[in-house]
N, C-alpha and C positions, 0 to 999 in steps of 0.2 A: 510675390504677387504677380500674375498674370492677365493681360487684357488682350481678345482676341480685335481683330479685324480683317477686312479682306482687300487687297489693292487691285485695281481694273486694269485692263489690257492698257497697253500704251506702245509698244514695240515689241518686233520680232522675238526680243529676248524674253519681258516682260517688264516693268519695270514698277517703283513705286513712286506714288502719287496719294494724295489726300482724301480721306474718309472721314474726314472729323468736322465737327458743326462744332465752329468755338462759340462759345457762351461768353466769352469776352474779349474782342479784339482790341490791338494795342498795336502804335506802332512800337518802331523796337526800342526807341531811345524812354518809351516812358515806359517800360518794362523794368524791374526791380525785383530784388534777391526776396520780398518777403512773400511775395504772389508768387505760390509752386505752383500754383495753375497755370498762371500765367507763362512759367517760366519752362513749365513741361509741353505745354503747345508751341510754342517760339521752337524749344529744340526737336519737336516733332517735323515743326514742317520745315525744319534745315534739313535734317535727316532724309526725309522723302521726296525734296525739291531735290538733291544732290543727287538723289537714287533716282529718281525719275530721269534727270539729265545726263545723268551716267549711260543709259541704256537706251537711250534716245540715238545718242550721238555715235556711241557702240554700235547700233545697225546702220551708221552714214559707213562705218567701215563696212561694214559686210558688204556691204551694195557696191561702195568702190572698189575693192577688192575682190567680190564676186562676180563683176559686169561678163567676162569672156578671156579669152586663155591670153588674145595678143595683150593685153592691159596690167590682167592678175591671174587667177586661177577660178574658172566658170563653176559656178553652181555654189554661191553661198549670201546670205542676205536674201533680198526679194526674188534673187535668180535662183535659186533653189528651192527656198524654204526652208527655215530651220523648226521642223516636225518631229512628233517622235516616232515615226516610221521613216523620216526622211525622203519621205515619196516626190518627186517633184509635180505641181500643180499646173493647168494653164495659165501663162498669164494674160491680163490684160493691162498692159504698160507696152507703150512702145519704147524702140532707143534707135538713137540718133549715133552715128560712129563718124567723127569728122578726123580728117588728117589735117593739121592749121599750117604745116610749112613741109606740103609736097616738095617735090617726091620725095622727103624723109619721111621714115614709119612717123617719127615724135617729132613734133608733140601731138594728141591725141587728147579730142574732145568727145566728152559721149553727154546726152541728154536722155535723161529717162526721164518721160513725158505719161505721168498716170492718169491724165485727162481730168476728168470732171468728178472722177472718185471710181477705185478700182480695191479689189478685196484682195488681203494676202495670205498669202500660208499661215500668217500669226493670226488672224479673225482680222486684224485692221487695214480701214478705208483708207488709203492715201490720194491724195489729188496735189494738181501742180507739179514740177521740175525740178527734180536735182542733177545738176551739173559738173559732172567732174573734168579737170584737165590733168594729162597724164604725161611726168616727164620720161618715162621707161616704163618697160613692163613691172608691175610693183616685187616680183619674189625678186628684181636683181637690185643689189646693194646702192643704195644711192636714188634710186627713183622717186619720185614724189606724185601724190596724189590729191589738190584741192577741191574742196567740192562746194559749190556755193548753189542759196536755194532760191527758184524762182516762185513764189505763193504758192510752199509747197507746206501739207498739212499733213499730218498724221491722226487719221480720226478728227475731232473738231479744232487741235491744237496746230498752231502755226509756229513754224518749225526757221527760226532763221540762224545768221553767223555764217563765220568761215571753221570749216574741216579740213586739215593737211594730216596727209599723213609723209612720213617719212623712214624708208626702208635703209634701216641700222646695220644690218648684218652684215659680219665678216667678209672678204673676198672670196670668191669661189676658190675652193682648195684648202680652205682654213679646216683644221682640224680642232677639237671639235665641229661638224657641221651645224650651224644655229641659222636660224631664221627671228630677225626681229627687226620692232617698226618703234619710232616717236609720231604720235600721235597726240596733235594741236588743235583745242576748239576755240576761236578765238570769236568770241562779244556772239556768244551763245545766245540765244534766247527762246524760250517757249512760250507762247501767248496763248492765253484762254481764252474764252466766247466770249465774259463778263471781262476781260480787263485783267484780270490777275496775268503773272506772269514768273519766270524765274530764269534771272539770268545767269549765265555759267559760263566761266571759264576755266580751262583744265590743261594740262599736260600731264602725259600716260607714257607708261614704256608699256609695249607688247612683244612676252617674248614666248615663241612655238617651244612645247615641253613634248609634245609626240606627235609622231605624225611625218619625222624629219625621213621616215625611209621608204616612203610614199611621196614626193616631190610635188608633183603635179597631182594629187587628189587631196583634198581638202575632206574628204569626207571622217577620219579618221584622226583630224588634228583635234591636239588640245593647246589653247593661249594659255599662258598668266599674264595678268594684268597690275600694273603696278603705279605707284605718281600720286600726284593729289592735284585740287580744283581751290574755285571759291566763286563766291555767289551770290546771288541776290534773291529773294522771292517776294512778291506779294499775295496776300492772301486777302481778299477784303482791307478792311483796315492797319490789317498785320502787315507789315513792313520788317525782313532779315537777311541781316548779312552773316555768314557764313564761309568758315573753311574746314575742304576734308582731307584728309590724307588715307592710301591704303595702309592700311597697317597688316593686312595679311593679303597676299596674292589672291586677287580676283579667278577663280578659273573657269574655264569656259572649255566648251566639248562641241562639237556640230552634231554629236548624237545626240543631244538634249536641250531642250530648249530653254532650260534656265539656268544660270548660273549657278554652280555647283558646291563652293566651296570659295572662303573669302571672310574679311573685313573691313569695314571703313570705319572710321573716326572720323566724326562732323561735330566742331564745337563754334560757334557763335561768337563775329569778331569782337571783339570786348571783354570776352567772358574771362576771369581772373583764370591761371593753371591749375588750381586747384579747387573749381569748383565741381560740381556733382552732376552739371546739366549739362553736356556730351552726352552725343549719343553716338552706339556702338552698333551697326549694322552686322551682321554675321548669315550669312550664307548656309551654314551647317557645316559638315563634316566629307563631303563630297558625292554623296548620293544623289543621284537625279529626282528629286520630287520639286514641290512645288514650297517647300515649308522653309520662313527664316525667321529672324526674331530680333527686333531691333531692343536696346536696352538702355536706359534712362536714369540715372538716379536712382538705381538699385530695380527695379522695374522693368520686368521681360515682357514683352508684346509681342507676342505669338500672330508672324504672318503667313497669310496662303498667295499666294502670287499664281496669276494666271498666263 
């Protein structure tokens, strides 16, 4: 059995979000195993709250690690755009580059200031400040990256929490050469117009699979992405907590704008191990299109992501 839908812009990458008009809302505690209605809405919108927040917080990296060369590596996130001609755009955002304890380079504050609402390479309006403080430039081992937000929105969603990332990789000289980051969303949250919301928290490893013989361009890398989260949404009266884990390597490419290949597992805190109502996000097979398919108690839901 197959049911289509189509998920709206939300970030640079894309991400999912809700299309569904429940016909019966429940918080979660008075949710029960004989209502599969009931019990297939609740794990839908874990599913799509996770995916939504995954990819939210996925472009707080790109921006902090794309700002400029002294920082990270220039041209990825809102500094480039992630297109699929990869053309770079004007923009309209300013930034701010502060030095906080001259005359050392670090630490290093930058505020990207979108003003009152500014358009990006993904179709979406961001307004307000995000803030990052930089312990080192992030490609060297050890460096850290926070970034905290000031009334800063994405489209009409209000975008809060603390982002760290943190630069894992080897010492220079290690052979194998790797590049990788731990990556921290701590008391996440995304607010709607109406009051809904979905909180998240997450820890992620990210580690570069190509790209490693090109240093300093970023145009040519690919992540995988790995970890799990948990969460909270509301939805109207719907009320869920949730946890997900990767279960198959997120990947991700700067030549495509969607995530390419991947799984997550998001089941619902409470839910016995052996029940049916998990759902299983899947990315495809790693072709750049736009098509994934989340799957529910036996039930594939055919998505187009934008």
């Amino acid at each position: 059995m197959k049911s289509w839908y189509t998920l709206p812009r939300l970030i640079s990458l894309t991400f999912i979000t809700c299309l569904l008009t429940f016909v019966s809302c429940q918080r979660e505690e008075s949710l029960n195993g004989s209502d599969e209605e009931q019990q297939m809405e609740a794990s839908k919108a874990s599913s799509e709250s996770d995916g939504e927040a995954e990819l939210v917080y996925d472009g707080i990296f790109d921006d902090a690690y794309g700002a400029n060369d002294e920082v990270g590596l220039s041209g990825t996130g809102v500094f480039w755009g992630r297109t699929d001609t990869l053309t770079p755009v004007p923009r309209c955002f300013t930034v701010t580059l502060t030095h906080t304890n001259p005359p050392n380079q670090f630490p290093i504050r930058i505020v990207v200031d979108f003003g009152a609402g500014c358009l990006g390479p993904d179709g979406h309006t961001r307004k307000g400040k995000i803030i990052t403080e930089y312990t080192n430039r992030l490609i060297y081992p050890d460096a850290m990256a926070t970034t905290t937000f000031d009334a800063f929105y994405i489209d009409n969603v209000k975008v809060e929490g603390i982002h760290k990332i943190t630069n894992t990789s080897p010492l220079p000289g290690t052979t194998p050469i790797a590049r990788r980051f731990k990556v921290e969303v701590i008391d996440g949250k995304l607010i709607k117009p109406n009051g809904d919301f979905v909180e998240w928290s997450s820890v992620k490893y990210i580690n570069q699979r190509e790209g490693l013989a090109t240093p300093f361009d970023p145009r040519d890398d690919v992540f995988a992405i790995e970890g799990g989260a948990h969460g909270r949404v509301k939805r109207g009266t719907l009320l869920v907590a949730w946890e997900s884990n990767i279960t198959e390597a997120l990947i991700r490419r700067f030549s495509c704008r969607w995530i390419v290949k991947g799984r997550v597992r998001t089941v619902r805190v409470g839910t016995p191990p052996t029940s049916p109502w998990v759902a299983i996000l899947d990315f495809g097979n790693g072709d750049c299109d736009n098509r994934a398919t989340v799957t529910i108690n036996g039930v594939v839901h055919q998505i187009t992501l934008r």
